[in-house]
TITIDREN-17764 format. One record per residue: residue number from 1; x, y, z of N, C-alpha, C, O in turn. Coordinates in nm, 3 decimals. Layout:
<atoms>
ATOM   pos       n_x       n_y       n_z      ca_x      ca_y      ca_z       c_x       c_y       c_z       o_x       o_y       o_z
ATOM   NUM         X         Y         Z         X         Y         Z         X         Y         Z         X         Y         Z
...
</atoms>
This chain:
<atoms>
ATOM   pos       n_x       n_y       n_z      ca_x      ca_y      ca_z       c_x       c_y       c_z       o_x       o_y       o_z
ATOM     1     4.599     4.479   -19.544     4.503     4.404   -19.467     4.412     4.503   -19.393     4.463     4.600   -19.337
ATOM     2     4.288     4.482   -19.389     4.151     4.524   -19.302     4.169     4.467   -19.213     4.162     4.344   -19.212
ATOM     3     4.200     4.552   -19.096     4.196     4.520   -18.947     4.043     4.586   -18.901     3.975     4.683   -18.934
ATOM     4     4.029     4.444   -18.781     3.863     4.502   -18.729     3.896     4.630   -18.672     4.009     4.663   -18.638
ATOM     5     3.784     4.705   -18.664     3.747     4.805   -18.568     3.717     4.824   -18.409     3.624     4.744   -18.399
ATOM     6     3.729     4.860   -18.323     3.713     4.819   -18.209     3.553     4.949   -18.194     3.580     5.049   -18.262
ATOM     7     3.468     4.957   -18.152     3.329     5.081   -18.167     3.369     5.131   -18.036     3.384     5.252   -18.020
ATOM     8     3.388     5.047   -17.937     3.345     5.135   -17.775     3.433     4.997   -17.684     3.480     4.892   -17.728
ATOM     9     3.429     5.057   -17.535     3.480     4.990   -17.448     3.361     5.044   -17.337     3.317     5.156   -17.312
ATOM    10     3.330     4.903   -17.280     3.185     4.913   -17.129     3.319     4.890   -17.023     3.412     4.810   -17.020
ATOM    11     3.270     5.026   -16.924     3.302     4.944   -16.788     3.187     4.997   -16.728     3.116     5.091   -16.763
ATOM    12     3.175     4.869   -16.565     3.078     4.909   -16.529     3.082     5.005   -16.394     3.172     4.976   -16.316
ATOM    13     2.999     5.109   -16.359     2.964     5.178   -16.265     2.890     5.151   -16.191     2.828     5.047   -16.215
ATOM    14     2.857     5.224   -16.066     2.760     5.246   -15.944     2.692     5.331   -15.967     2.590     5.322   -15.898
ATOM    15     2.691     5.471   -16.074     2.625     5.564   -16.034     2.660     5.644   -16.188     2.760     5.712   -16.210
ATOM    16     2.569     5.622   -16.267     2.602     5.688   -16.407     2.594     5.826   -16.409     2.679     5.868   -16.487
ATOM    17     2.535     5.913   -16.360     2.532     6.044   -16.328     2.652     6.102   -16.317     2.691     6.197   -16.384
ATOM    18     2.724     6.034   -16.212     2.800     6.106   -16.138     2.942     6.055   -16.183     3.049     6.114   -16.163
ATOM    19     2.923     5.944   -16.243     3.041     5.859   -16.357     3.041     5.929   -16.477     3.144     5.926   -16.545
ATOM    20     2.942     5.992   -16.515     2.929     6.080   -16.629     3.039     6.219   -16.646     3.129     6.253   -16.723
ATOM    21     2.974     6.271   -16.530     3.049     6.388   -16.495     3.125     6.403   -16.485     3.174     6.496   -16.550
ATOM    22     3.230     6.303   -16.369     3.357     6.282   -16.361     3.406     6.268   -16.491     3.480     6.366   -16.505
ATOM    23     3.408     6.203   -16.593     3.486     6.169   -16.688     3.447     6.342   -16.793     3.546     6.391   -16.846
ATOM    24     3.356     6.392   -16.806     3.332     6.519   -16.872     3.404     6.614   -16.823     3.422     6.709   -16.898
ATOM    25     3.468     6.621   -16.681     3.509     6.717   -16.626     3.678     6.688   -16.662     3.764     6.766   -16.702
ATOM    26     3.687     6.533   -16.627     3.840     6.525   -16.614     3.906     6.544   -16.758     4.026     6.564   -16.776
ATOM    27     3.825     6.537   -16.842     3.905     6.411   -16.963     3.838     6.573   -17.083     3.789     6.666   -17.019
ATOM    28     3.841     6.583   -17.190     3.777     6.653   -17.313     3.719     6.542   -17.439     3.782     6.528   -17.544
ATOM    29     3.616     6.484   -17.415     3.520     6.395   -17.422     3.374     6.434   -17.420     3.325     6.493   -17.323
ATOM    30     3.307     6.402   -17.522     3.161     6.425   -17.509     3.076     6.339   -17.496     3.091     6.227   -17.544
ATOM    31     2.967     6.374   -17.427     2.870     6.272   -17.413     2.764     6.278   -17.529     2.722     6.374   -17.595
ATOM    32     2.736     6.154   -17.532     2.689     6.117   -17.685     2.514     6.061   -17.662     2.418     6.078   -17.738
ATOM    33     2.518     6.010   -17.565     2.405     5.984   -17.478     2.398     5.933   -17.327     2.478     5.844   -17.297
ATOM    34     2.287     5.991   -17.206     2.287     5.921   -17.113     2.152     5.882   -17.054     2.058     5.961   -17.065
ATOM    35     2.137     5.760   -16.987     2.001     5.761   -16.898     2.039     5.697   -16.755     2.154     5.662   -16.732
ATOM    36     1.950     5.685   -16.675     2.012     5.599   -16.590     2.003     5.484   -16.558     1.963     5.435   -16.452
ATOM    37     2.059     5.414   -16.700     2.102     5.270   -16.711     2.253     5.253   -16.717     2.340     5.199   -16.650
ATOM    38     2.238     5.352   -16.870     2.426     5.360   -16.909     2.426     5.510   -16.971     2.331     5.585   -16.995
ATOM    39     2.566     5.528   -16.990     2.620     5.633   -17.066     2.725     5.619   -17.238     2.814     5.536   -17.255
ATOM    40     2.693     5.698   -17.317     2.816     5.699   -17.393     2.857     5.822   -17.418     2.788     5.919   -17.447
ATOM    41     3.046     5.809   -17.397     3.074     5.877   -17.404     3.172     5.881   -17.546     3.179     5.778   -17.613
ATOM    42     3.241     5.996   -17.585     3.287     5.991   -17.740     3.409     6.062   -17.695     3.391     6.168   -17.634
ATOM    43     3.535     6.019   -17.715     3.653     6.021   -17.733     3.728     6.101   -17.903     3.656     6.146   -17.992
ATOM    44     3.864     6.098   -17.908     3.862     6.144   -18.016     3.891     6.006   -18.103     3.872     6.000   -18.224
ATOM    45     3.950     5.875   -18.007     3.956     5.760   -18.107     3.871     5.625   -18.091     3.879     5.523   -18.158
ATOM    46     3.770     5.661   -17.962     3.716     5.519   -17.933     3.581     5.595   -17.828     3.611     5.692   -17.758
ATOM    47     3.481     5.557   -17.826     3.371     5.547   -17.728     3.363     5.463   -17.585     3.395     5.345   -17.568
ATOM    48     3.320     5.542   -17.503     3.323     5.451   -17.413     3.201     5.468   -17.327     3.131     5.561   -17.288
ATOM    49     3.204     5.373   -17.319     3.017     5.338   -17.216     3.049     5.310   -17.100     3.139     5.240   -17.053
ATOM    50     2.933     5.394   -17.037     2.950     5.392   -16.846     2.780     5.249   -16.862     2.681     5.250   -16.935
ATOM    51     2.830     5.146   -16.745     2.647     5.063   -16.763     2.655     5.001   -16.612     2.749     4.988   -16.534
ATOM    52     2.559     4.978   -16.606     2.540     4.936   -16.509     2.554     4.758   -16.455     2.484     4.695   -16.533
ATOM    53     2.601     4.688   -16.381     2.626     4.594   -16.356     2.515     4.523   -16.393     2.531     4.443   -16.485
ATOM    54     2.406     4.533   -16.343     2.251     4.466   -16.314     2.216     4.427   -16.507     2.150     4.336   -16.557
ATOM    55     2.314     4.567   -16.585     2.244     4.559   -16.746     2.335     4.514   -16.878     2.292     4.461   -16.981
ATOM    56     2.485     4.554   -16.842     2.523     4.462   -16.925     2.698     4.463   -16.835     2.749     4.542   -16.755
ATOM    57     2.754     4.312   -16.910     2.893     4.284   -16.867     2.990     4.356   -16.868     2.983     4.422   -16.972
ATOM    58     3.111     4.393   -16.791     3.204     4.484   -16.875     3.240     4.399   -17.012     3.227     4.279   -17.035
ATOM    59     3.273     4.467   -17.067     3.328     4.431   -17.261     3.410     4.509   -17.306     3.456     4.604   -17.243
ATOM    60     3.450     4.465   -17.469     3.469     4.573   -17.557     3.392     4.535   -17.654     3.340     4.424   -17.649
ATOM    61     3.369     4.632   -17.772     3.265     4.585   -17.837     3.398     4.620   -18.036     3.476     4.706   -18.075
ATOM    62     3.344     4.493   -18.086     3.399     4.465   -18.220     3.305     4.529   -18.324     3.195     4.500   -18.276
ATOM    63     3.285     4.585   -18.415     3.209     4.602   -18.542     3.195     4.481   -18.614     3.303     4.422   -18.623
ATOM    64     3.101     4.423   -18.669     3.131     4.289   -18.748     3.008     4.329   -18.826     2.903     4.343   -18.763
ATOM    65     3.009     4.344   -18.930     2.888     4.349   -19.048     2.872     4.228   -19.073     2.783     4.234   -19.158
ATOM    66     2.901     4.090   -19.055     2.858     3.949   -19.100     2.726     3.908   -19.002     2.629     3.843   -19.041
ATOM    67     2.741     3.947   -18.905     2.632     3.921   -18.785     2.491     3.942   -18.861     2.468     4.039   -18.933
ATOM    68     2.391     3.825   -18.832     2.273     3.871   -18.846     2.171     3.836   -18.748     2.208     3.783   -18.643
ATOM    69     2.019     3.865   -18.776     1.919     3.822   -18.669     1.913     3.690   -18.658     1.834     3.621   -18.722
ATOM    70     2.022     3.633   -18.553     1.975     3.475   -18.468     1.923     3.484   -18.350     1.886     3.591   -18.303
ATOM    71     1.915     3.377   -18.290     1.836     3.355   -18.183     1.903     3.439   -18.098     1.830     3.532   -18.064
ATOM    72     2.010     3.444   -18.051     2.087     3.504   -17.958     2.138     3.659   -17.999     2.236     3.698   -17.937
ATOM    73     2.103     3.714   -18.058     2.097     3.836   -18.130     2.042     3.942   -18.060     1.927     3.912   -18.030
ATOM    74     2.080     4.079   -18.011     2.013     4.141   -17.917     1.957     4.230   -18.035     1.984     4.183   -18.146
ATOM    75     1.894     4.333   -18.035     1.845     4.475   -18.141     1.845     4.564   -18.002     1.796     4.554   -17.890
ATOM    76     1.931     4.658   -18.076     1.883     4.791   -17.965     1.856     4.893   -18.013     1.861     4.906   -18.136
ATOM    77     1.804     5.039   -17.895     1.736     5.160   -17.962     1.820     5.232   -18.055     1.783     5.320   -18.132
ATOM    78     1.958     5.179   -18.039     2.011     5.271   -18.162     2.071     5.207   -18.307     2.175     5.223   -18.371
ATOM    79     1.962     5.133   -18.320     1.971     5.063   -18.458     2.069     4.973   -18.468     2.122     4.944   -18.576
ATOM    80     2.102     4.920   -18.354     2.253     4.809   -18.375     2.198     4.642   -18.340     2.124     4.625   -18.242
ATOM    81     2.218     4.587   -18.380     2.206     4.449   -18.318     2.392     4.396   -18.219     2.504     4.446   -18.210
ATOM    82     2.345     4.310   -18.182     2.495     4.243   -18.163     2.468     4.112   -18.029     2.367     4.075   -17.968
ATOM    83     2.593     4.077   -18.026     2.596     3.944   -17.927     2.709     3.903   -17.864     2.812     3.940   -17.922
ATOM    84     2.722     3.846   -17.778     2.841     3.823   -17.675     2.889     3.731   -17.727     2.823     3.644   -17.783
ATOM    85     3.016     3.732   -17.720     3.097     3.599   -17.709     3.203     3.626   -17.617     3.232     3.737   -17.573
ATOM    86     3.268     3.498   -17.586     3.339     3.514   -17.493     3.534     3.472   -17.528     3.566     3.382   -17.605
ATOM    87     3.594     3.524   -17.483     3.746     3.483   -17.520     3.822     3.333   -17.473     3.742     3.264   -17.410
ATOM    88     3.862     3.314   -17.478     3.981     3.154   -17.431     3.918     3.213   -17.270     3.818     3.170   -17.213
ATOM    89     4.022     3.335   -17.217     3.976     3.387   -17.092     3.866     3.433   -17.014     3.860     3.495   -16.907
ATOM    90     3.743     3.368   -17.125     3.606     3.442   -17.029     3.628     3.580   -17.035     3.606     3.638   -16.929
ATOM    91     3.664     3.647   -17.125     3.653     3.799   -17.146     3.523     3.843   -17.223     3.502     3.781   -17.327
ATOM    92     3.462     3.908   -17.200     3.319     3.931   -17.289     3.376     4.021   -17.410     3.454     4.116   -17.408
ATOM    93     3.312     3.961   -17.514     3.304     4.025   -17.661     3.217     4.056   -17.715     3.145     3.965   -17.757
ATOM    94     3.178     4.201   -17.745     3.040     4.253   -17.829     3.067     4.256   -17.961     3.144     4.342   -18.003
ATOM    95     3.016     4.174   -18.039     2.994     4.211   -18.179     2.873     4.271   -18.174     2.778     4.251   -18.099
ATOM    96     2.896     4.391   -18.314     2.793     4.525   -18.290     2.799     4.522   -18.457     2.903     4.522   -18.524
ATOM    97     2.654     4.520   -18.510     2.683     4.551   -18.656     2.576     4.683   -18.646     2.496     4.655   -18.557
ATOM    98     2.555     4.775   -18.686     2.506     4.907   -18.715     2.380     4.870   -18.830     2.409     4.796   -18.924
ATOM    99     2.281     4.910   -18.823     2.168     4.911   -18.937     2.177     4.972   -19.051     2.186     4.951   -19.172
ATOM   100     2.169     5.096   -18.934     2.125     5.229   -19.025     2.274     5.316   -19.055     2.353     5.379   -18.984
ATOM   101     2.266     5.287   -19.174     2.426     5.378   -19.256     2.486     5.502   -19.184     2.413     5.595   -19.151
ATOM   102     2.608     5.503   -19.164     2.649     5.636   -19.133     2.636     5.632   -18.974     2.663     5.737   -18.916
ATOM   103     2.603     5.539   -18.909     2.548     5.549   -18.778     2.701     5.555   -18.716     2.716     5.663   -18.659
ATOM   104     2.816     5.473   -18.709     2.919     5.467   -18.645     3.015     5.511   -18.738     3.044     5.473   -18.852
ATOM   105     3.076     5.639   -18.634     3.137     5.707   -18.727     3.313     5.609   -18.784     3.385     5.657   -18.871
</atoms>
């Protein structure tokens, strides 16, 4: 059996800079990109995003290649679309499908 993938885990911060750092200093983790909205950072088995409250929910985010452009469909700068759903528990769920090949490792 094909079990999903899990891409990344959001929590959210106060201060991405300095949430950045901390985790670069403590942990052996690279940063993959940052601005000061959010961060990603790259692990050796999972990504994890620093964001900001104001920009997106805490989550985890699913891979799902079935997803396509609906109404509720976000596109972002790094070629991914995806969309929230939510669990039994009101837990936020990112489905994330990738565009451009090769993009998630």
């Amino acid at each position: 059996m094909n079990l999903d993938k899990i891409d990344h885990i959001a929590i959210q911060v106060t201060d991405i800079k300095k949430s950045l750092n901390w985790y670069l200093k403590n942990f052996r983790c690279k940063k993959i990109y940052s601005d000061n909205t959010w961060a990603f950072i790259e692990f050796n088995n999972i990504k994890l995003a620093l964001v900001k409250k104001e920009e997106h929910p805490s989550h985890f985010a699913v891979v799902d290649d079935n997803i396509t452009m609906e109404e509720d469909i976000k596109k972002h700068r790094d070629n991914s679309i995806s969309k929230y759903i939510d669990d039994p528990d009101k837990n936020k769920i990112e489905l994330i499908k990738f565009l451009e090949k090769n993009r998630n490792k």
